[in-house]
Every structure is written in structure tokens, then in C-alpha cells.
N, CA, C and O atoms as a GROMACS GRO file, in nm:
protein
  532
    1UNK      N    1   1.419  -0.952   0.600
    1UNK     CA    2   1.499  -0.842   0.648
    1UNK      C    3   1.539  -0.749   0.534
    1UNK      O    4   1.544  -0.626   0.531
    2UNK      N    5   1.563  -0.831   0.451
    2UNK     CA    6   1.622  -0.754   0.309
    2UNK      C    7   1.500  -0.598   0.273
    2UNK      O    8   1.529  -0.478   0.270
    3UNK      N    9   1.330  -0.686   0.245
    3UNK     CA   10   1.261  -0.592   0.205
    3UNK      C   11   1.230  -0.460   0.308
    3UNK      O   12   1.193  -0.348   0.272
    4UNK      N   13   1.261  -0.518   0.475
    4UNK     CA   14   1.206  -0.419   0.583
    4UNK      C   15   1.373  -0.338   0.500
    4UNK      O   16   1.330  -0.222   0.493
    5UNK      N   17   1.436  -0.334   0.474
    5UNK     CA   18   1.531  -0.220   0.447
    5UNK      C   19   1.524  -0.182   0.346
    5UNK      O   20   1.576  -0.071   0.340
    6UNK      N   21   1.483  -0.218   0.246
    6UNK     CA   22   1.393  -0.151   0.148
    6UNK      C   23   1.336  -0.006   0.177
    6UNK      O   24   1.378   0.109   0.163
    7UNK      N   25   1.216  -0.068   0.228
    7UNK     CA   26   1.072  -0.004   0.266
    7UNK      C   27   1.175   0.122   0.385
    7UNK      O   28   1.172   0.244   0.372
    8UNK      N   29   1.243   0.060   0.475
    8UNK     CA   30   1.258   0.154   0.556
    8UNK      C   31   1.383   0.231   0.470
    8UNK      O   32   1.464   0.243   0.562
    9UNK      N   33   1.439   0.281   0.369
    9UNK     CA   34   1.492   0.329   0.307
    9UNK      C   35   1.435   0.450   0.261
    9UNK      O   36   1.497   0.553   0.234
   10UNK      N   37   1.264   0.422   0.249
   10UNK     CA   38   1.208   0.466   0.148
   10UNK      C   39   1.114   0.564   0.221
   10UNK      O   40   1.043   0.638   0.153
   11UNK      N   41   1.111   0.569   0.384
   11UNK     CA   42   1.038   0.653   0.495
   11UNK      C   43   1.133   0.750   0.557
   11UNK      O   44   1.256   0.761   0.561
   12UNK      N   45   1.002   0.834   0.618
   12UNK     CA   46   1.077   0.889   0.721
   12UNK      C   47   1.133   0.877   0.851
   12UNK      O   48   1.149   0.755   0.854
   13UNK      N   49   1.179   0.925   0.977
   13UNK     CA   50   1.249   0.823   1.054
   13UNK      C   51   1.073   0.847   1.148
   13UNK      O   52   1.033   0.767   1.233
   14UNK      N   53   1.002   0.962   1.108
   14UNK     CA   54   0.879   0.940   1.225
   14UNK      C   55   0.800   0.817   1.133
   14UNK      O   56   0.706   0.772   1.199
   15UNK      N   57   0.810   0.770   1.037
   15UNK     CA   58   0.695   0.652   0.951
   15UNK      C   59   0.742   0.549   1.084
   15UNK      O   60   0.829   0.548   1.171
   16UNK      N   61   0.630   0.466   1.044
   16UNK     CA   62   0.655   0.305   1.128
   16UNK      C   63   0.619   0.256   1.015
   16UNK      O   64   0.541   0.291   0.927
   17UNK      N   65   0.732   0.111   1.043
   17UNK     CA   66   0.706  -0.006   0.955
   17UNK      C   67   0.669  -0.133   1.012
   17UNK      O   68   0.716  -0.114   1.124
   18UNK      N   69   0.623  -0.237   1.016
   18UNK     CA   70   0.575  -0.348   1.083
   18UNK      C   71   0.535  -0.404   0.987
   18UNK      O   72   0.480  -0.364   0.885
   19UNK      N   73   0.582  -0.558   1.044
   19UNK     CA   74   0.545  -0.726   0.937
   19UNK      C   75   0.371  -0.718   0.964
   19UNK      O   76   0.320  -0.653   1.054
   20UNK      N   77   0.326  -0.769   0.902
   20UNK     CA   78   0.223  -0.799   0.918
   20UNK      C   79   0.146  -0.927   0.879
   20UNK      O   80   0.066  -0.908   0.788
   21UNK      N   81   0.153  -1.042   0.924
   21UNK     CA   82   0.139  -1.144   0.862
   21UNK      C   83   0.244  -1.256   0.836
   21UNK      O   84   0.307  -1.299   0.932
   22UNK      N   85   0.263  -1.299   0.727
   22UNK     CA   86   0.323  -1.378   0.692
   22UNK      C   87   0.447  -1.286   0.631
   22UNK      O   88   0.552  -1.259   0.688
   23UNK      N   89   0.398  -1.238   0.480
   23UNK     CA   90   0.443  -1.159   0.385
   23UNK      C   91   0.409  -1.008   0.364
   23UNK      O   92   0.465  -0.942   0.276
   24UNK      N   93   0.319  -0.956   0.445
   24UNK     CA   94   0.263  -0.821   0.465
   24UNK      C   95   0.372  -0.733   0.544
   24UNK      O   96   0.443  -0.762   0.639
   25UNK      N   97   0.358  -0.613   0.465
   25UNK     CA   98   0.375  -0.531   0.573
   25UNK      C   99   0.310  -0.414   0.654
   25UNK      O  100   0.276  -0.333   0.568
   26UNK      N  101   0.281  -0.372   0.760
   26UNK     CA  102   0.202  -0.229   0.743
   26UNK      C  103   0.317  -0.078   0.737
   26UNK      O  104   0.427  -0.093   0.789
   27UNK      N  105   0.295   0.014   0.694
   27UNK     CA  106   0.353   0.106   0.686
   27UNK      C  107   0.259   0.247   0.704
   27UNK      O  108   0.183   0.304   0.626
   28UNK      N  109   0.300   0.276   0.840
   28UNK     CA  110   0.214   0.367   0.907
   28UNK      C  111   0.316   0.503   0.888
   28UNK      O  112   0.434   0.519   0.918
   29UNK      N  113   0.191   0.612   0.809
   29UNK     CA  114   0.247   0.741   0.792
   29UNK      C  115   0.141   0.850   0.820
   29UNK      O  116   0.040   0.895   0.766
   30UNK      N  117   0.255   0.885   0.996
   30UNK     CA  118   0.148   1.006   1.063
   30UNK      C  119   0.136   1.130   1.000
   30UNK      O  120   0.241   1.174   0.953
   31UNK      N  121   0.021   1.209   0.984
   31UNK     CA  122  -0.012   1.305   0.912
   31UNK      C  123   0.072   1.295   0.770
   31UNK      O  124   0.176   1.355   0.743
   32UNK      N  125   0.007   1.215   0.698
   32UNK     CA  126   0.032   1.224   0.577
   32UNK      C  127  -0.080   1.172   0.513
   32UNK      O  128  -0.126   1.058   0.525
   33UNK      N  129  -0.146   1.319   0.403
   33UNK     CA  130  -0.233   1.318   0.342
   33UNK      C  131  -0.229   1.197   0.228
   33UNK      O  132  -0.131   1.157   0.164
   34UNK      N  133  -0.360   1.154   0.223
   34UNK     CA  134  -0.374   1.003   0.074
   34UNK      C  135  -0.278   1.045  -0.011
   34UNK      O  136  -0.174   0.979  -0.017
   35UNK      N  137  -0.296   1.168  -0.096
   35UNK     CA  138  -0.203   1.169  -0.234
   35UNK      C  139  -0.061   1.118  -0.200
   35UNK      O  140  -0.006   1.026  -0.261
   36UNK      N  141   0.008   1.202  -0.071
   36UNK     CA  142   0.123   1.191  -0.065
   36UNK      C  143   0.153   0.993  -0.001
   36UNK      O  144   0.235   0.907  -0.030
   37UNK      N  145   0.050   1.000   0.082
   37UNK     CA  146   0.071   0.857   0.097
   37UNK      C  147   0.088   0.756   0.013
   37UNK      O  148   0.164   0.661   0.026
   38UNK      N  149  -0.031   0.796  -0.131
   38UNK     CA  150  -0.009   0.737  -0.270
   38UNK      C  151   0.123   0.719  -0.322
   38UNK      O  152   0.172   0.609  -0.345
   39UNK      N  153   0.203   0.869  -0.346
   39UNK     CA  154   0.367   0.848  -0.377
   39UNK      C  155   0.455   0.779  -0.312
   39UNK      O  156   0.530   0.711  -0.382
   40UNK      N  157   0.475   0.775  -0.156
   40UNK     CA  158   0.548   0.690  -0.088
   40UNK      C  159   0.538   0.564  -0.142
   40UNK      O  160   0.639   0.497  -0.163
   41UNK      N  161   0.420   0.524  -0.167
   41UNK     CA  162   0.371   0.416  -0.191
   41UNK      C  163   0.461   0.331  -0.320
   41UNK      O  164   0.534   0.233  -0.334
   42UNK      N  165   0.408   0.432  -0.391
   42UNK     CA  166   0.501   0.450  -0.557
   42UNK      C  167   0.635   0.422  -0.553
   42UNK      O  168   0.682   0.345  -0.637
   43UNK      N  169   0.712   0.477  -0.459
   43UNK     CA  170   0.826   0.533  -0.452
   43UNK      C  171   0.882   0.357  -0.372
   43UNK      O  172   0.962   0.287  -0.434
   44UNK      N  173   0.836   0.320  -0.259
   44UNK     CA  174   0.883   0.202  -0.228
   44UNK      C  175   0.816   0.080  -0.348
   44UNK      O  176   0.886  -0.021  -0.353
   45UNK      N  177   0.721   0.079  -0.419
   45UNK     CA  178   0.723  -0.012  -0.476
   45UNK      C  179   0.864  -0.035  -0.626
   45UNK      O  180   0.926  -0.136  -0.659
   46UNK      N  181   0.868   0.116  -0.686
   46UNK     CA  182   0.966   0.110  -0.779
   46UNK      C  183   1.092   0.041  -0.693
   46UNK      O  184   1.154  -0.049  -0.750
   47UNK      N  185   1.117   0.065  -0.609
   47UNK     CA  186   1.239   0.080  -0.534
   47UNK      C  187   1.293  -0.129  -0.485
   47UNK      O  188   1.391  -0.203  -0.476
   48UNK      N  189   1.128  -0.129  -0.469
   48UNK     CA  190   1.136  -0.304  -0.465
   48UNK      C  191   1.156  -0.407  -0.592
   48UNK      O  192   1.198  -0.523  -0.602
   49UNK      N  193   1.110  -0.315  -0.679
   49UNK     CA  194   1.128  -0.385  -0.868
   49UNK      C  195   1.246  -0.374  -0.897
   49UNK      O  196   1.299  -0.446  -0.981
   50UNK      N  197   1.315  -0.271  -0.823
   50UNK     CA  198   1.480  -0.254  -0.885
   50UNK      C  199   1.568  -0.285  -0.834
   50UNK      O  200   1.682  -0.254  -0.866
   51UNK      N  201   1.517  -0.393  -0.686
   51UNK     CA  202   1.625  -0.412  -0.591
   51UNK      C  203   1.612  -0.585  -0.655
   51UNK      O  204   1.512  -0.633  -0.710
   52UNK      N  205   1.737  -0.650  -0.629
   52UNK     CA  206   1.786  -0.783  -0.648
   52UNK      C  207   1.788  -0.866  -0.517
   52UNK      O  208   1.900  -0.872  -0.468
   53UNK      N  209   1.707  -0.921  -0.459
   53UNK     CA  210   1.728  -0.972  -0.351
   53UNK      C  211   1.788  -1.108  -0.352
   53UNK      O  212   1.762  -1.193  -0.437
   54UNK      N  213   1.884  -1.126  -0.236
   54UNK     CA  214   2.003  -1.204  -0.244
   54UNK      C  215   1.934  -1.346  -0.125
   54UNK      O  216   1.983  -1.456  -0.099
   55UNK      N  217   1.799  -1.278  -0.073
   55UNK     CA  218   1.771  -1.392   0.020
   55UNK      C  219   1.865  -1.471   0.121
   55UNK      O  220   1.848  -1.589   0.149
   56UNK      N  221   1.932  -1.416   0.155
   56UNK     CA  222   2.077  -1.439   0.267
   56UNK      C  223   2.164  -1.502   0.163
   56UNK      O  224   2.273  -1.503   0.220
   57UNK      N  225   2.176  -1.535   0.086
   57UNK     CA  226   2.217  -1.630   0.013
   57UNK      C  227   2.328  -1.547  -0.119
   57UNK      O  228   2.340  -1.426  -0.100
   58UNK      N  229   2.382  -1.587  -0.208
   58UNK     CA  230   2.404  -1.568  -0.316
   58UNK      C  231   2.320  -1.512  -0.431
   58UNK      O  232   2.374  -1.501  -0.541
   59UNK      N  233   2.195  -1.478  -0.415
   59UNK     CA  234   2.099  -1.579  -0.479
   59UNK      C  235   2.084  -1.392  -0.566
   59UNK      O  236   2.123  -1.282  -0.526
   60UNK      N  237   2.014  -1.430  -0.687
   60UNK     CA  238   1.958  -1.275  -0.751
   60UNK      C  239   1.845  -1.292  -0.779
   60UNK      O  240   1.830  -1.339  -0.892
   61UNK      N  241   1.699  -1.262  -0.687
   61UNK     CA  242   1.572  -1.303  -0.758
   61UNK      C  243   1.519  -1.114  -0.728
   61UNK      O  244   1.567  -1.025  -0.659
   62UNK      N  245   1.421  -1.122  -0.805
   62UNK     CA  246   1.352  -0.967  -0.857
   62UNK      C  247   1.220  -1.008  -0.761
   62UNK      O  248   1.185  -1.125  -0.743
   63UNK      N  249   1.163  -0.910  -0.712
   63UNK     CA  250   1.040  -0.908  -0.643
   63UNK      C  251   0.920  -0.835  -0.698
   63UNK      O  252   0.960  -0.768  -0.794
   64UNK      N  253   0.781  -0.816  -0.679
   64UNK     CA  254   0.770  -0.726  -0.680
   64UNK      C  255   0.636  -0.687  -0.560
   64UNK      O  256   0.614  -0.763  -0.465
   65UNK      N  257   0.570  -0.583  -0.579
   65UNK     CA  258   0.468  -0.564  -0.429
   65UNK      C  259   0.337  -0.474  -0.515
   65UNK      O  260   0.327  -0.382  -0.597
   66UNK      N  261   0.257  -0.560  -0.443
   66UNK     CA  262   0.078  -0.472  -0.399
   66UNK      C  263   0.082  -0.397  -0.315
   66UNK      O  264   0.127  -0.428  -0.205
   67UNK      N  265   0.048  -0.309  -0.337
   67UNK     CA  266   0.003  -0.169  -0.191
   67UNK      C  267  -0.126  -0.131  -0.185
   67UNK      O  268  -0.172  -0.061  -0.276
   68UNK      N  269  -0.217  -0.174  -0.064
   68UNK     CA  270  -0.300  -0.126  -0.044
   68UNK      C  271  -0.308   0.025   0.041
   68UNK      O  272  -0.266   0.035   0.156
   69UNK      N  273  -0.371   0.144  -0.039
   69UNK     CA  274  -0.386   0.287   0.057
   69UNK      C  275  -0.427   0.298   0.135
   69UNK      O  276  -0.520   0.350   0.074
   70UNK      N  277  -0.478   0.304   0.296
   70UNK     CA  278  -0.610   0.405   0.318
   70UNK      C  279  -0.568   0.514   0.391
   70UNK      O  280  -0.448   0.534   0.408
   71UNK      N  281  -0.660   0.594   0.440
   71UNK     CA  282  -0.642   0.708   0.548
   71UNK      C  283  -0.716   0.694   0.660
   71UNK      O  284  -0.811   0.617   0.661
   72UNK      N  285  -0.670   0.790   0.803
   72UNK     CA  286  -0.727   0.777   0.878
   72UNK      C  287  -0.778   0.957   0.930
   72UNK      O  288  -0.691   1.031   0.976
   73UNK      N  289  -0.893   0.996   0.919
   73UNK     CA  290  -0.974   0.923   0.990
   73UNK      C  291  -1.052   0.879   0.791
   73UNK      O  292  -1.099   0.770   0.758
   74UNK      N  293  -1.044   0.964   0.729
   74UNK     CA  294  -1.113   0.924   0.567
   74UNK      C  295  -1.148   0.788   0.517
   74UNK      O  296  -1.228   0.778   0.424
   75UNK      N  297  -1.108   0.708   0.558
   75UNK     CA  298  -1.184   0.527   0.518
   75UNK      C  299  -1.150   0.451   0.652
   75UNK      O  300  -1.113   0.333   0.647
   76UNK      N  301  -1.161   0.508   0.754
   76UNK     CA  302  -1.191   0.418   0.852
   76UNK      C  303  -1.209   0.524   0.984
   76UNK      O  304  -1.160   0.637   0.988
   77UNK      N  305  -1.289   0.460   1.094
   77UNK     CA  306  -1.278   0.538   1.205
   77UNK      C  307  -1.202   0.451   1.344
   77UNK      O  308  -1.228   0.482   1.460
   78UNK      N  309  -1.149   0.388   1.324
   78UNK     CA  310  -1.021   0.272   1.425
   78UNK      C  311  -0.954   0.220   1.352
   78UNK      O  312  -0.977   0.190   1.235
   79UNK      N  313  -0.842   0.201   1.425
   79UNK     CA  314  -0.725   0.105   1.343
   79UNK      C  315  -0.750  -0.010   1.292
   79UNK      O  316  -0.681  -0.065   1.205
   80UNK      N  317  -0.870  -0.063   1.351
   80UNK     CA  318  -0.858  -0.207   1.274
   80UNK      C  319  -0.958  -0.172   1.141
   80UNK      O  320  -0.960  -0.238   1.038
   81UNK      N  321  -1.025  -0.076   1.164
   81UNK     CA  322  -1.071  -0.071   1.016
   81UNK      C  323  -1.037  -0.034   0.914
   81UNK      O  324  -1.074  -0.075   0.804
   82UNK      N  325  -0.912   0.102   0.958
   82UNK     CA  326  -0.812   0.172   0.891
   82UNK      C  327  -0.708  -0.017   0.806
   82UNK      O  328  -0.701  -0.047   0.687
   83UNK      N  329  -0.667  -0.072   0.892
   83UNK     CA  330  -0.593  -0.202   0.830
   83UNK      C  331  -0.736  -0.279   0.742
   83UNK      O  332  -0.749  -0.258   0.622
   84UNK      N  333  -0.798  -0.333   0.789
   84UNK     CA  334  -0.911  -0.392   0.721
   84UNK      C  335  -0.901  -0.314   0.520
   84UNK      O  336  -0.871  -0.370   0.414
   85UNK      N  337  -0.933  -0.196   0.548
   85UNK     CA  338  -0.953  -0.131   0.451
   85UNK      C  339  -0.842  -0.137   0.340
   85UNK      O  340  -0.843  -0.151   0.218
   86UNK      N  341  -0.694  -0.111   0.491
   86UNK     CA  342  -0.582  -0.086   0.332
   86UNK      C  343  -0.576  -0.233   0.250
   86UNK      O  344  -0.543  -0.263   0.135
   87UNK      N  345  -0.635  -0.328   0.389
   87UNK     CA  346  -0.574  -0.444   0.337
   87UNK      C  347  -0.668  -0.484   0.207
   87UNK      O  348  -0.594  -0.500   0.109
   88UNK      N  349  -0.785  -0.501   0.180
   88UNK     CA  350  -0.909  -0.514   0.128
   88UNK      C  351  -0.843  -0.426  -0.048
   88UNK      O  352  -0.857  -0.480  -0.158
   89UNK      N  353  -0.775  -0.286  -0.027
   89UNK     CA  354  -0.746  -0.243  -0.115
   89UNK      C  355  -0.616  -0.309  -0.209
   89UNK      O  356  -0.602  -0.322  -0.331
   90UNK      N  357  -0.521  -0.348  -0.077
   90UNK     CA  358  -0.390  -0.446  -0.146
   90UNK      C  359  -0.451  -0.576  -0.249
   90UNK      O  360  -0.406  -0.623  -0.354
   91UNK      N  361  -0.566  -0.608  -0.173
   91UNK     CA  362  -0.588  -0.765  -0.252
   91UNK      C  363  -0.692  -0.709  -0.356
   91UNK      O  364  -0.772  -0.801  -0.371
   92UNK      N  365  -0.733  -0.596  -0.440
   92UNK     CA  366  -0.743  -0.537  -0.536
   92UNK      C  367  -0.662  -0.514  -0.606
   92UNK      O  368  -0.676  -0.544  -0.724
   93UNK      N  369  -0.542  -0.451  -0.561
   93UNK     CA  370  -0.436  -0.431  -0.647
   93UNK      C  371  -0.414  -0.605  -0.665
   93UNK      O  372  -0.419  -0.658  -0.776
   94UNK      N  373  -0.392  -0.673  -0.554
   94UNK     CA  374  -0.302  -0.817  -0.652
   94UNK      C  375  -0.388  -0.894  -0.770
   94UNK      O  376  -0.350  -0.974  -0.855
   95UNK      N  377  -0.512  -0.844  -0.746
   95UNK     CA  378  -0.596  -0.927  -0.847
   95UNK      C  379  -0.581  -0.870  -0.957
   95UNK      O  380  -0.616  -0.934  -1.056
   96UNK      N  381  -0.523  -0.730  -0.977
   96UNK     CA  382  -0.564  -0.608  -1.115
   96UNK      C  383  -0.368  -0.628  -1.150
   96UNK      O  384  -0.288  -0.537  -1.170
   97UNK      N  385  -0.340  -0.794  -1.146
   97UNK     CA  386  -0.240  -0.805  -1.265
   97UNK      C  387  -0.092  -0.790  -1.116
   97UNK      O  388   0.020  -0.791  -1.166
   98UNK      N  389  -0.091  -0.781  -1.004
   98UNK     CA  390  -0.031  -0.709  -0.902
   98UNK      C  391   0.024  -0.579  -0.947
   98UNK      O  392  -0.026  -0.482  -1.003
   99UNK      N  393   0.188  -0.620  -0.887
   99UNK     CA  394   0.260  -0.497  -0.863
   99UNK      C  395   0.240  -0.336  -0.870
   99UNK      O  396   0.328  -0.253  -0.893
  100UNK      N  397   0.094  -0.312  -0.845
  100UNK     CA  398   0.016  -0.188  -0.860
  100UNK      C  399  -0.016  -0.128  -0.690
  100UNK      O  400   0.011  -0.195  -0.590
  101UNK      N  401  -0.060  -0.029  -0.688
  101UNK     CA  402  -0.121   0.049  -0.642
  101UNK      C  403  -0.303   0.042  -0.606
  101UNK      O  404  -0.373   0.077  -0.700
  102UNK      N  405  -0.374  -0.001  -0.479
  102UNK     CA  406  -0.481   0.026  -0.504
  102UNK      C  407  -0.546   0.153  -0.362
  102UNK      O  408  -0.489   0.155  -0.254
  103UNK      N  409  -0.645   0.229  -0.386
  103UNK     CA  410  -0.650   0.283  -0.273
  103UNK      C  411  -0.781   0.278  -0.242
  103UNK      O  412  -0.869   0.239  -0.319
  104UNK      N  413  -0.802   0.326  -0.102
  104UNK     CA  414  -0.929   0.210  -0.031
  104UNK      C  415  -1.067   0.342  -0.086
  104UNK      O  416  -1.027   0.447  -0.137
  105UNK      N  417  -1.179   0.324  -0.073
  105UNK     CA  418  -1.256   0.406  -0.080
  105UNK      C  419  -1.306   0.481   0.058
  105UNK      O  420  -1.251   0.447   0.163
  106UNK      N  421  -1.424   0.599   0.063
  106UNK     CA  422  -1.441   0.651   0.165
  106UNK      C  423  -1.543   0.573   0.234
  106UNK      O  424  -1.624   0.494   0.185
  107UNK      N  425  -1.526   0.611   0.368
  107UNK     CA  426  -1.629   0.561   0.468
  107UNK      C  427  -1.805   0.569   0.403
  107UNK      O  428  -1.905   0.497   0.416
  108UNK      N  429  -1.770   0.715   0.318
  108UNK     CA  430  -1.905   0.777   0.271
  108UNK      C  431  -1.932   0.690   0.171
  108UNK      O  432  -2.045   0.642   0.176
  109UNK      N  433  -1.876   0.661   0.098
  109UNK     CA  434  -1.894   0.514  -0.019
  109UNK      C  435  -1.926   0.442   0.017
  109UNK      O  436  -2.030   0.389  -0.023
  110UNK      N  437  -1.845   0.388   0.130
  110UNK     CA  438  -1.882   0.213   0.146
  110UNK      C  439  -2.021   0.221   0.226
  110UNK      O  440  -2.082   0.114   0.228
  111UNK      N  441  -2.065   0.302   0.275
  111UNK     CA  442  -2.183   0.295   0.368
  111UNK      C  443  -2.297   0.296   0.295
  111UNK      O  444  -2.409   0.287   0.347
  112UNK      N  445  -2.271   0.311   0.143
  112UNK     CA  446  -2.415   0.353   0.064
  112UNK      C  447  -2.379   0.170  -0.034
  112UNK      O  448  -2.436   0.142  -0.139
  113UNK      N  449  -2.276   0.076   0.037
  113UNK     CA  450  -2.293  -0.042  -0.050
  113UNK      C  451  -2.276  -0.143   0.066
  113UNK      O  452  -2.196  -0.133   0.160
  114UNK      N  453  -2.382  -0.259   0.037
  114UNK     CA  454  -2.380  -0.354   0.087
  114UNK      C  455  -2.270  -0.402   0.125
  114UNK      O  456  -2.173  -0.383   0.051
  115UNK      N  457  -2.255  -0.473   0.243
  115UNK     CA  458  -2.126  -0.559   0.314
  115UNK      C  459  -2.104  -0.653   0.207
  115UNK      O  460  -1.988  -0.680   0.178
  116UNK      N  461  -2.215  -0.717   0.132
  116UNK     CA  462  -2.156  -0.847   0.064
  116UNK      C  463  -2.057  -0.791  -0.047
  116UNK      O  464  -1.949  -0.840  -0.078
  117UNK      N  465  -2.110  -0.688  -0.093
  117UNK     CA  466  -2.040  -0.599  -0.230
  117UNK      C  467  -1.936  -0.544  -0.231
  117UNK      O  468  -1.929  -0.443  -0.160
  118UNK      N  469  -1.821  -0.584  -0.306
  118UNK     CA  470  -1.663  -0.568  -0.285
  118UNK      C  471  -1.679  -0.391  -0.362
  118UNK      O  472  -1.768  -0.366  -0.443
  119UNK      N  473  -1.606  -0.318  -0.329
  119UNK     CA  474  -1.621  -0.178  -0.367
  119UNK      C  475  -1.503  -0.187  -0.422
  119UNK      O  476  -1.421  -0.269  -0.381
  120UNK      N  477  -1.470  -0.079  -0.551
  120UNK     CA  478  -1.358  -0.088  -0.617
  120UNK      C  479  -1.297   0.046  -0.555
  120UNK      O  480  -1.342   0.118  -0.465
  121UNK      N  481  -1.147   0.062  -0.654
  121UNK     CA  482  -1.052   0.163  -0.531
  121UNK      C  483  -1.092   0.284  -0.675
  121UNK      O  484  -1.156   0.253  -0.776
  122UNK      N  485  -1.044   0.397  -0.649
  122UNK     CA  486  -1.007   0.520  -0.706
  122UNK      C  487  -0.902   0.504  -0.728
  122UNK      O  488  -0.816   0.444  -0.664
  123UNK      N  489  -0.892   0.589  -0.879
  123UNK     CA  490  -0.822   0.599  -0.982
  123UNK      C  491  -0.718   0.756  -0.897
  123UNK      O  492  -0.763   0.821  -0.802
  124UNK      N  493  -0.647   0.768  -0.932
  124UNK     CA  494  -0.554   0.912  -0.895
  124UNK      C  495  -0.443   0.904  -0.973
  124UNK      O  496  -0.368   0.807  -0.980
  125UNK      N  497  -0.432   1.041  -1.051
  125UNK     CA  498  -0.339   1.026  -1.131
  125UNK      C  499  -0.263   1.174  -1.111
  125UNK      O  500  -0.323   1.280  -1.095
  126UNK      N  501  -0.098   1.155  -1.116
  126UNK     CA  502  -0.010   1.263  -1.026
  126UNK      C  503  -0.036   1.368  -1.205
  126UNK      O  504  -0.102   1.349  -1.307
  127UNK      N  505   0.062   1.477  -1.155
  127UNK     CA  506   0.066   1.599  -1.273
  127UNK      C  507   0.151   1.520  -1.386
  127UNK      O  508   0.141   1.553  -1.504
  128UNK      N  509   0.253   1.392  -1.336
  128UNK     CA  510   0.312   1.344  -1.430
  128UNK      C  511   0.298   1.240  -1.550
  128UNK      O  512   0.381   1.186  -1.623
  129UNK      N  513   0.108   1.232  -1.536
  129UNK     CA  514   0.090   1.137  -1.618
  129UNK      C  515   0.103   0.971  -1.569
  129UNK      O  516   0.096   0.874  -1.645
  130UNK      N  517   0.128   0.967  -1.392
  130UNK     CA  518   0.095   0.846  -1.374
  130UNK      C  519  -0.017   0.836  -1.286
  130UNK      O  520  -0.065   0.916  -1.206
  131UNK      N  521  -0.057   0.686  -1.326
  131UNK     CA  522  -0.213   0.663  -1.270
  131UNK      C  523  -0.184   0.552  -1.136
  131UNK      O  524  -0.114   0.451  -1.141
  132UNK      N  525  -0.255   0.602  -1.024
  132UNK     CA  526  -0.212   0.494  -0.894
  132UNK      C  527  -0.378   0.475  -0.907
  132UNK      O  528  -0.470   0.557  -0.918
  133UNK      N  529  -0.373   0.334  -0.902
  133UNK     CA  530  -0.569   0.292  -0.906
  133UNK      C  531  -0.544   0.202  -0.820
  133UNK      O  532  -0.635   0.132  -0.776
   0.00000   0.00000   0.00000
């Protein structure tokens, strides 16, 4: 509960947020272009590194989060591929050290590489000198 108020801190009231899984979450943002989706992204993960979660409890432990990107219709053409994709990109970011940023590639990419062949994400870097990969 703690992190869904996080995350929903960190949207707008049209974003949707939803568990997804165990420990997942999805965070659906209508008409919002990749870059800007990238910053949200940014913006709730800092926001999770700096929060102290108390776990109902007393308790002070530090968290932190993988974000996988994608877009729709740009790396997927249905929702389940649109999730497939961001998700595919999250477990890039957790392997590249976590608490990063990864974002999914295009439909036009992945179609020129084999199913067996894991595709890596794009690099994007804002005017401020930070890099979301």
C-alpha cells in the first residue's frame, strides 16, 4: 500500500496504476509520448529511493525499483504485447545493476531479430545530462 502511494503521488489523476503480480506494478499513461513516459518514470523511481518505508510497522527500510518503458501503438500492437514488452524491458533494467530505467525497443526492431534473441533497450538521454537506458 505504502509504494501504490508512492507511485500514485507521482501521476496524474487520468494515469492508472495496478499491482501486477506479486511485486509489479503496471502504470498506464494515456497519451503520453515515450520521452515523457521516460521522466514519469524517473520521477517515481527517485521518489521510491527517498521514501523510508515503514512496512505497517515501525520499521525504516529504503527500497528501490526497475522500470520497464514501452509505448502503444510504437512496441506493441495489443495490450498484452504492450505489457510483454514493458515487462521484458524491466527485467533488463534489473539485470543492468537494477534501480534503472530500461525502455522496450520498436516493433520495427524486434521483427528484424529472432524470437530466441533478447533485444537490448535504447539509450535516451534528457537536455540535463541524464541517461534513461
Amino acid at each position: 500500500m505504502e509504494m501504490a502511494a508512492v507511485i500514485l503521488s507521482s501521476i496524474r489523476d487520468t494515469d492508472a496504476v495496478a499491482r501486477y503480480g506479486g511485486d509489479e506494478f503496471v502504470i498506464v499513461l494515456p497519451d503520453t509520448q515515450i520521452e515523457l513516459a521516460g521522466t514519469v518514470a524517473e520521477r517515481i523511481r527517485e521518489k521510491i529511493a527517498q521514501h523510508f518505508f515503514s512496512g505497517g510497522r515501525n520499521l525504516k527500510l529504503s527500497l528501490t525499483a526497475s522500470f520497464g518503458v514501452a509505448a502503444f501503438p510504437e512496441h506493441a500492437s495489443s495490450p498484452q504485447q504492450l505489457i510483454a514488452c514493458a515487462d521484458t524491458a524491466m527485467y533488463e533494467a534489473k539485470a543492468a545493476n537494477k534501480n534503472c530505467i530500461r525502455f522496450s525497443t520498436s516493433l520495427a526492431r524486434q521483427a528484424k531479430v529472432p524470437d530466441e534473441v533478447n533485444v537490448a533497450a535504447e539509450v535516451v538521454e534528457t537536455d540535463d545530462g541524464k541517461a534513461f537506458s
